[in-house]
NUNULO-988281 format. One line per field, with one value per residue (C-alpha): chain; x, y, z; residue in three letters. Coordinates in steps of 0.02 Angstrom, whole numbers, padded with zeros to 5 digits, m for minus. Example, Ala and Ser with C-alpha at 12.3 -4.5 7.8 and 13.67 -1.06 7.14 Angstrom:
BEGIN
chaine <- (A; A)
east <- (00615; 00684)
north <- (m00225; m00053)
up <- (00390; 00357)
residu <- (ala; ser)
***
This chain:
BEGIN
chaine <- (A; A; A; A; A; A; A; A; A; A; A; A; A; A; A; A; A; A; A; A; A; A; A; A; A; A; A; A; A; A; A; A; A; A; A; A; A; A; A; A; A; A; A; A; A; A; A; A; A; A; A; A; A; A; A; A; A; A; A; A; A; A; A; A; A; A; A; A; A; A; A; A; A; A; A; A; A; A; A; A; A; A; A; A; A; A; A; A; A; A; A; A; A; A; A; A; A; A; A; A; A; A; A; A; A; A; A; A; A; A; A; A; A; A; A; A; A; A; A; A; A; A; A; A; A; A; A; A; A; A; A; A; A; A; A; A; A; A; A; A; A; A; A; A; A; A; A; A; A; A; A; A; A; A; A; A; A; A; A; A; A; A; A; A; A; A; A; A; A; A; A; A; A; A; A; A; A; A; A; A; A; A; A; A; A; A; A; A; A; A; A; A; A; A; A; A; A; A; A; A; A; A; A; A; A; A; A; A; A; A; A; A; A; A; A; A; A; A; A; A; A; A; A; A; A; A; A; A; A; A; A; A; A; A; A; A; A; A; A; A; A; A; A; A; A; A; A; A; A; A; A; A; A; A; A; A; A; A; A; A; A; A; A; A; A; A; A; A; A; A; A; A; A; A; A; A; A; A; A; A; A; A; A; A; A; A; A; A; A; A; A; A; A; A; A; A; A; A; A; A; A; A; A; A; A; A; A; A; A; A; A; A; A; A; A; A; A; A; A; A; A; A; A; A; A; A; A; A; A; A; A; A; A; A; A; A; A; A; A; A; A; A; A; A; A; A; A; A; A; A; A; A; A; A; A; A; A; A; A; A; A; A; A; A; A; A; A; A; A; A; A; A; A; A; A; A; A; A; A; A; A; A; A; A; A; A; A; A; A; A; A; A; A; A; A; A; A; A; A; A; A; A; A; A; A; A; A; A; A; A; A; A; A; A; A; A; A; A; A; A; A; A; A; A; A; A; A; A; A; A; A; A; A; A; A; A; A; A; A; A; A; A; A; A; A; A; A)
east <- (00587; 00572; 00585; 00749; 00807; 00781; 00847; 01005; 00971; 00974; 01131; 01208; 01163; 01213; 01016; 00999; 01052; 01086; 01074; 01200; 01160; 01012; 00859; 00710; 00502; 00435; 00447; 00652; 00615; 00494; 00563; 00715; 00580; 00527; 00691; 00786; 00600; 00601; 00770; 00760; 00799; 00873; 00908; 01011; 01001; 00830; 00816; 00766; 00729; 00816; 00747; 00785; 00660; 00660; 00551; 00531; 00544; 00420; 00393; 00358; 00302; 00482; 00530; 00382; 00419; 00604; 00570; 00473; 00602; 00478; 00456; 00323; 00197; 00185; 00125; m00050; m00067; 00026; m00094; m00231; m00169; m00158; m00309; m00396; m00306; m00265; m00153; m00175; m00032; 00088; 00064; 00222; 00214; 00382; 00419; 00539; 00405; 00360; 00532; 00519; 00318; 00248; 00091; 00096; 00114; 00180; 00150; 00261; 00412; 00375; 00450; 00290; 00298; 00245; 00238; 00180; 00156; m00035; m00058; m00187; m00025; 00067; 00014; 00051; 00021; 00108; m00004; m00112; m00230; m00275; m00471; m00581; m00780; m00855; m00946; m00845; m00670; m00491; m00480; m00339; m00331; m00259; m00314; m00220; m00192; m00176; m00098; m00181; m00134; m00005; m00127; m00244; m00273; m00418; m00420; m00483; m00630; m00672; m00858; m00934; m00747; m00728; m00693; m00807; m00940; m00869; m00856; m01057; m01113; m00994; m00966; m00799; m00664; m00503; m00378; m00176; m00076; 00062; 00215; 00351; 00290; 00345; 00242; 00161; 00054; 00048; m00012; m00143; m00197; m00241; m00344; m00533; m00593; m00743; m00801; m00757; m00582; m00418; m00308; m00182; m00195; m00183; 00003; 00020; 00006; 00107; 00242; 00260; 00213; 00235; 00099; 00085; m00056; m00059; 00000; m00189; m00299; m00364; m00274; m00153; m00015; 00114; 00279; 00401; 00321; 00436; 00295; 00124; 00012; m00131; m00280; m00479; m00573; m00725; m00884; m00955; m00785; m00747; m00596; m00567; m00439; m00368; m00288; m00198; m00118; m00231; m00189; m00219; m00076; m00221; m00263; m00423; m00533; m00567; m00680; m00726; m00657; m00668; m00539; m00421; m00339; m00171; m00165; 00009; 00155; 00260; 00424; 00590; 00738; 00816; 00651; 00659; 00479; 00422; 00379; 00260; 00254; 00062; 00020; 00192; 00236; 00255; 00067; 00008; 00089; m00002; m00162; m00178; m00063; m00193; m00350; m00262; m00292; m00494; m00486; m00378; m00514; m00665; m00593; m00545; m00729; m00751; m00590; m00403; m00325; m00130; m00105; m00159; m00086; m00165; m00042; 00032; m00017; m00183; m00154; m00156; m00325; m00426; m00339; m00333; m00245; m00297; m00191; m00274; m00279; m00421; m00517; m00669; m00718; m00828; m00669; m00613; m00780; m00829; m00633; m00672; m00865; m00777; m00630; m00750; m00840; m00671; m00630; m00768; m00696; m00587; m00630; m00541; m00501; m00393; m00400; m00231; m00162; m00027; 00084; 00096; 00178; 00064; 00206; 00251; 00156; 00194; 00164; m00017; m00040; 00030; m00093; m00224; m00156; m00156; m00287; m00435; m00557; m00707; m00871; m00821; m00693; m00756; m00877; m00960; m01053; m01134; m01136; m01137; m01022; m00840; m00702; m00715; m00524; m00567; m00554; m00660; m00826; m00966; m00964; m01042; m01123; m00963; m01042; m00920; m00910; m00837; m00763; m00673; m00552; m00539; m00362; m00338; m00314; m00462; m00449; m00509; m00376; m00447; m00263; m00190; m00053; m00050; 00127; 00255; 00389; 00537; 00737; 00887; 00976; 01127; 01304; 01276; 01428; 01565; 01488; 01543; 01709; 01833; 01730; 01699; 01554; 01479; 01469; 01628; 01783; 01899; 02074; 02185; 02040; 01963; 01806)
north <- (m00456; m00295; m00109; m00079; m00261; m00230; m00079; m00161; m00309; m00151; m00099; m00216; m00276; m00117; m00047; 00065; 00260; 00345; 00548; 00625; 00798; 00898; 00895; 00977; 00884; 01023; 00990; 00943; 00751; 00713; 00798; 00718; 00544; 00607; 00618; 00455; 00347; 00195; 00176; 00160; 00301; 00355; 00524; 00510; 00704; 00759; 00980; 01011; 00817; 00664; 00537; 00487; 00465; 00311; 00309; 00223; 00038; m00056; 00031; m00135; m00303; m00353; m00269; m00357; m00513; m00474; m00458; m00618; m00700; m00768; m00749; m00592; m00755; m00800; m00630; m00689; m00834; m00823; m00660; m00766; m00917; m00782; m00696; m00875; m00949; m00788; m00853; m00774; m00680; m00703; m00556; m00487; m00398; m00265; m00219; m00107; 00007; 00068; 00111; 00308; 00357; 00506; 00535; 00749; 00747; 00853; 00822; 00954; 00844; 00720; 00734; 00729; 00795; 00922; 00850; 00967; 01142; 01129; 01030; 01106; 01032; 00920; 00738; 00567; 00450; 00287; 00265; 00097; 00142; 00007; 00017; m00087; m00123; m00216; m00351; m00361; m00337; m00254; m00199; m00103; 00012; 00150; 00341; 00495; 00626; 00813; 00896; 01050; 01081; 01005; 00863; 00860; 00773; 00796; 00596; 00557; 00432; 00345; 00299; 00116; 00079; m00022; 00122; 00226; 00080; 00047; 00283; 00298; 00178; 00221; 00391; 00407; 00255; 00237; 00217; 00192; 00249; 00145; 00219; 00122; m00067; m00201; m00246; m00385; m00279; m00153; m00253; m00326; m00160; m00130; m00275; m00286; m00431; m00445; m00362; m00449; m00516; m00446; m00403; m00411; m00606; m00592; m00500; m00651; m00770; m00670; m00669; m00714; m00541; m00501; m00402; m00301; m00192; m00003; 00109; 00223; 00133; m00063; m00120; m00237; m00156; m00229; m00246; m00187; m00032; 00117; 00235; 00236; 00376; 00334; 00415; 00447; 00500; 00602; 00577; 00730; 00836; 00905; 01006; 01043; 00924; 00931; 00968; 00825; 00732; 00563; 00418; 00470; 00607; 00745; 00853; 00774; 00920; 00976; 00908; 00898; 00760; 00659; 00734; 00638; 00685; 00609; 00544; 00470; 00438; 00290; 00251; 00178; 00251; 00284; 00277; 00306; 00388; 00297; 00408; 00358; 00478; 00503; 00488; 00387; 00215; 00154; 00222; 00146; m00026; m00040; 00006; m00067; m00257; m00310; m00274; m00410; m00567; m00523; m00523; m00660; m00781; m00706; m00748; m00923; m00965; m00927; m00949; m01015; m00851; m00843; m00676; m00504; m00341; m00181; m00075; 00083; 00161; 00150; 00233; 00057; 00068; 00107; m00048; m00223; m00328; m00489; m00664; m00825; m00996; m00987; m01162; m01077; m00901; m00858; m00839; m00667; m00576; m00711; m00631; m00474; m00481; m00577; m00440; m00293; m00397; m00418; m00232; m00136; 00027; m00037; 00068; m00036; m00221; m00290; m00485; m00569; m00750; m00826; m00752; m00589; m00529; m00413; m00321; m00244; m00099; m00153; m00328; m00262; m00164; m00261; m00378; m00246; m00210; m00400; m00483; m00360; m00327; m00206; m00291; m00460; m00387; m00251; m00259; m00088; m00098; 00073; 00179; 00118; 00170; 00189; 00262; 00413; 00435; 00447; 00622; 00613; 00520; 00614; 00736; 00670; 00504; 00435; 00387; 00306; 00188; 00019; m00051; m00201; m00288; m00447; m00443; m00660; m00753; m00852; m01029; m01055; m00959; m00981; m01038; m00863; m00848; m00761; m00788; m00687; m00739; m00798; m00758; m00884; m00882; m00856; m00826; m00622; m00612; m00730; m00625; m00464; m00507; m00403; m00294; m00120; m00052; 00149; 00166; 00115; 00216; 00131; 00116; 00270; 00363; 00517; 00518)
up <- (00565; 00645; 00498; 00593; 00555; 00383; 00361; 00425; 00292; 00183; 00232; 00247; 00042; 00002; m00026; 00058; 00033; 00209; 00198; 00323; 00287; 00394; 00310; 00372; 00413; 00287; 00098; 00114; 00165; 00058; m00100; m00068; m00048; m00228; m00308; m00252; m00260; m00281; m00154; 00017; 00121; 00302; 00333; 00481; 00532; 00537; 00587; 00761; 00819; 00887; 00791; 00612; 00464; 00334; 00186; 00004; 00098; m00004; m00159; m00257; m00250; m00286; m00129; m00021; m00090; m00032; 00132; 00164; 00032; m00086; m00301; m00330; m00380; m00203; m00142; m00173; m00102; 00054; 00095; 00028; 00159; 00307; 00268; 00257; 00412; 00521; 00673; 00858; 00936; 01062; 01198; 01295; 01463; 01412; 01211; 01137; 01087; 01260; 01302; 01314; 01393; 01373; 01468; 01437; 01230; 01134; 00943; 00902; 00969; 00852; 00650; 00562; 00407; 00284; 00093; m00021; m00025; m00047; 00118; 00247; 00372; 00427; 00408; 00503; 00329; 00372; 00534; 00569; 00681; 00800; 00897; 00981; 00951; 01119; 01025; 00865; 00941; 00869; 00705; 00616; 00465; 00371; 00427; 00369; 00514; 00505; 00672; 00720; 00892; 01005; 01055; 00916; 00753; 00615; 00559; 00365; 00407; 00246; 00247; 00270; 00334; 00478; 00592; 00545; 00589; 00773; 00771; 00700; 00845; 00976; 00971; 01023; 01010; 01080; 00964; 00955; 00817; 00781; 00661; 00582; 00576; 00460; 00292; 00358; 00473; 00348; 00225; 00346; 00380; 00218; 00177; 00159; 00284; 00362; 00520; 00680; 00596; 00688; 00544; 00679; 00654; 00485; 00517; 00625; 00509; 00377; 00500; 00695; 00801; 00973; 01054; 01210; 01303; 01289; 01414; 01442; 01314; 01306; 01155; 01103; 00991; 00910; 00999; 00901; 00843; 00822; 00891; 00961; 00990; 01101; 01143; 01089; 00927; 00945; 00803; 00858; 00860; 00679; 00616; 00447; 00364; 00199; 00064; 00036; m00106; m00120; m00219; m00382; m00381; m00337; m00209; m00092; m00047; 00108; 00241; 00417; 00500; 00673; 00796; 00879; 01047; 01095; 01286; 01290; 01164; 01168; 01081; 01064; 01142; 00979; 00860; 00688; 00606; 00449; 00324; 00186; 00022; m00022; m00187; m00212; m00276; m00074; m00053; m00212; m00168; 00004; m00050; m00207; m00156; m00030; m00147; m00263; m00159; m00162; m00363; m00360; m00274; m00357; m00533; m00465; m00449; m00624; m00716; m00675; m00609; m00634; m00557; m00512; m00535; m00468; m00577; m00523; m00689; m00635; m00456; m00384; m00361; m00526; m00639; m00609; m00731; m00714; m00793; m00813; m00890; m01037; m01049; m01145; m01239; m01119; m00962; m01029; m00995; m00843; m00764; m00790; m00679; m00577; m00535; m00507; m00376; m00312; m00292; m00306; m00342; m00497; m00625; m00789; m00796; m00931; m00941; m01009; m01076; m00978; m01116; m01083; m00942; m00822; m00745; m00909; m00993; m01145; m01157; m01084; m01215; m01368; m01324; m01315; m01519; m01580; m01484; m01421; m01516; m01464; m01527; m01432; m01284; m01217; m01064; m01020; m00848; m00872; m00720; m00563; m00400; m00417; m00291; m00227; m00261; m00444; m00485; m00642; m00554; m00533; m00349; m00211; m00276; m00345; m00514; m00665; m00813; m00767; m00926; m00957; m01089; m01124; m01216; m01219; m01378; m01460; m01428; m01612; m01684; m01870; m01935; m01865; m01745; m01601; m01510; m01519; m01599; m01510; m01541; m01546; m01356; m01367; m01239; m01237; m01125; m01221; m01387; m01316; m01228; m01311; m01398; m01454; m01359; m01375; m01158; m01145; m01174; m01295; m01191; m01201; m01241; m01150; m01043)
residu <- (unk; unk; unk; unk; unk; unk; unk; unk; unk; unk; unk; unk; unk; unk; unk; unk; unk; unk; unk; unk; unk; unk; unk; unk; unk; unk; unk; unk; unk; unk; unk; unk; unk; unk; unk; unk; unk; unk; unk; unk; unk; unk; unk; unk; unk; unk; unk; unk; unk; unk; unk; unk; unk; unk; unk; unk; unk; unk; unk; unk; unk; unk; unk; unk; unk; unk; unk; unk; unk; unk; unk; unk; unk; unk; unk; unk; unk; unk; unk; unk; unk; unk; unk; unk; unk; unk; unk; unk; unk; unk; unk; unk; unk; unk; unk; unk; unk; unk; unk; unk; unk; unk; unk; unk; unk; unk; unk; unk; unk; unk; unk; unk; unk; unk; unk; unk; unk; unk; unk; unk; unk; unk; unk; unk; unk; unk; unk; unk; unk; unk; unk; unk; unk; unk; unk; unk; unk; unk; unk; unk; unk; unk; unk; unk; unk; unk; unk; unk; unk; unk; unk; unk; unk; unk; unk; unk; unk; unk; unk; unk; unk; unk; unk; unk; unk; unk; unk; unk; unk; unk; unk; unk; unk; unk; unk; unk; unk; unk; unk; unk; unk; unk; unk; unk; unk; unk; unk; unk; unk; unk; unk; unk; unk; unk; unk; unk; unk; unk; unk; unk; unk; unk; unk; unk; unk; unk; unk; unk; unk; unk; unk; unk; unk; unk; unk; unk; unk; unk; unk; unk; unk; unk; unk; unk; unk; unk; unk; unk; unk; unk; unk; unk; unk; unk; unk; unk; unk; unk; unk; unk; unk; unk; unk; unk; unk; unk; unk; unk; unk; unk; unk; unk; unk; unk; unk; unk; unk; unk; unk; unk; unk; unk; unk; unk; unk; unk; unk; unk; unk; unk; unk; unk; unk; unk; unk; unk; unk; unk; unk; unk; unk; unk; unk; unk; unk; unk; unk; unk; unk; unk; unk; unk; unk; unk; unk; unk; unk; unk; unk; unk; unk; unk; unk; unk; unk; unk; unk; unk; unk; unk; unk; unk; unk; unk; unk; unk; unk; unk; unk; unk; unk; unk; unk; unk; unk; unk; unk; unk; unk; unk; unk; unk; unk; unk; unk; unk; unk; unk; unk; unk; unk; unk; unk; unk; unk; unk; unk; unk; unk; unk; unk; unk; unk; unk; unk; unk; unk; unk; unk; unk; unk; unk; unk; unk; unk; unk; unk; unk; unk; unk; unk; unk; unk; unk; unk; unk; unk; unk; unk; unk; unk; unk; unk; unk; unk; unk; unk; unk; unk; unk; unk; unk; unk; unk; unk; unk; unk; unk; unk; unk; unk; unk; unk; unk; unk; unk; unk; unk; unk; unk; unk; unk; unk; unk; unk; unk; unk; unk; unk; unk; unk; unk; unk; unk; unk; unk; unk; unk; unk; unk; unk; unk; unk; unk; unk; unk; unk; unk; unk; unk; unk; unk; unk; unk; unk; unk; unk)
***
């Protein structure tokens, strides 16, 4: 399924909000983003351009699991399946993406927007950037872009990444930025595999993908890309990038940055530009999902993992919350090791029974209150390397606490109980026929 087929899917189940009214790429789109989150979006009348913008598409693992029409349990394994059994493609000589080329760009002509009002510009957020190593092959991944010029594009290069390996050796790498693609590339994207795997593969065996070959640079792209920008990013060329709102809700300071220079820009006749809210519940979900099937196996070698949940509360990035099966005392702590080897820049893991559900704040933290208890639960790992999104690790080395909670039940419970209770079921809807309720008006009454 192609974005545009699902936005119809959305339409068509009455999903999806459409915005007839001009809106404008500076502050107006993604305030409006803001505001309606978590709905889906299409503003249909975008200032000054032809295209229309869509945003807010996957803002949770309900709506992921939606799309591939699976339970929100089956997120994990089936990206633990692809990323274990990554399928090749199926390459195409003509795709809908390369219907409109553009070999003099102008980045100008494109509706890339401006978020906040503390942004050093205008930024391309929802890009997967695909590039090519001569030994190790394609790789994708996630780089923010700030225009600068009508050709040019300080990229966020993320250190030890994948790209920035094939960029320190190479020099300069030709890349293609591709704009408005379905989750399951997106979510391939954003995993951590190891170098030499094509995440493109991974999409594959997410969900069957049609490739085809750039116009000017030797990649393979996915077909039914909305947009692509092709062209070259320079090591040794630096422009100043930033601010920009990161993950955490806080503005990344400035640095300088590989530039990019755009050779060519192919899209669809009628292309519509995915927009991708930083520091929103869509940007959380795609960075912090794919992080969840890495914790997921490394607490299966120690424990029986139930489920992850990189939790939005925590940035989806800083907090795992991690369900499992306890056969022994010991799984709780033996989880919570596990999970930071999982995700190494986690910065608090909270270990739960099969009780409590991990979606909900407050079954987290009622278990926290009736079954955690400090001198036994708590793991401290003492200072080590965190993320560098984390705003209150130390500049420049990354330094932080890790800390952990094992929140599970003892096995030996010591003739205490430590359920919740359960109520009587009962018919809510035959109770309440006929009666007297305070949101609705008794007949004959006013509003």
């Amino acid at each position: 399924m192609s974005l545009r087929s699902y936005l119809q899917k959305l339409e068509e189940e009455n999903r999806l909000i459409k915005i007839r009214q001009p809106v404008s790429i500076d502050y107006e789109i993604a305030g409006a983003l803001k505001k309606l989150e978590p709905s889906a979006v299409l503003f249909e009348s975008v200032k000054g351009y032809p295209f229309r913008v869509a945003g807010n598409l996957f803002t949770s693992k309900a709506a992921f699991a939606d799309y591939f029409g699976i339970p929100v349990k089956e997120i994990i394994p089936r990206l633990c399946q692809a990323i274990a059994s990554p399928q090749p493609c199926q390459v195409t000589t003509t795709a809908p993406c390369q219907e409109v080329v553009i070999t003099e760009p102008d980045l100008d002509a494109l509706p890339i927007l401006r978020h906040c009002a503390g942004d050093g510009g205008r930024y391309i957020s929802s890009g997967v950037f695909a590039a090519r190593h001569p030994r190790l092959g394609q790789n994708l991944d996630f780089h923010r872009c700030m225009q600068f010029s009508p050709r040019e594009m300080a990229i966020r290069v993320v250190k030890g990444r994948h790209f920035d390996a094939f960029l320190t050796e190479l020099g300069e790498v030709e890349v293609a930025v591709c704009i408005g693609l379905p989750p399951a590339v997106l979510a391939a994207a954003a995993t951590s595999v190891a170098l030499g795997v094509n995440e493109l593969e991974i999409a594959n065996a997410l969900e069957p993908i049609e490739l085809v070959r750039a116009k000017t640079v030797d990649l393979l792209i996915p077909a039914e890309s909305e947009f692509v920008l092709e062209g070259i990013v320079y090591r040794d060329i630096r422009h100043a990038e930033g601010p920009f709102v990161d993950l955490t809700e806080t503005y990344d300071v400035v640095r300088q940055e590989p530039v990019f220079v755009v050779k060519a820009i192919t899209h669809r006749r009628d292309a519509i530009w995915q927009a991708l809210l930083p520091g929103a519940l869509e940007h959380k979900l795609l960075m912090g999902m794919p992080r969840e099937p890495t914790i997921f196996q490394k607490v299966n070698q120690v424990a029986t993992c139930l489920d992850v949940n990189i939790s939005p509360g925590g940035c989806s990035w800083l907090h795992a919350i991690v369900q499992i099966d306890k056969r022994t005392e010991e799984d709780g702590t033996k989880a919570i090791q596990a999970a930071f080897e999982g995700h190494t820049s986690c910065k608090h893991v909270f270990v739960v029974d099969a009780d409590i559900d991990l979606y909900d704040p407050l079954s987290v933290e009622w278990a926290m209150a009736t079954r955690f208890q400090a001198d036994r639960g708590l793991v401290i790992k003492g200072r080590e390397r965190g993320s560098s999104l984390d705003p209150s690790a130390e500049a420049g080395t990354h330094l932080t606490t890790k800390v952990g909670f094992d929140l599970t039940k003892p096995l030996e419970t010591q003739g205490k109980d430590f359920s919740k209770a359960g109520f009587p079921e009962v018919d809510l809807a035959q109770l309440l026929k006929d009666s007297d309720r305070p949101d609705k008006p008794a007949e004959g009454s006013e509003k």
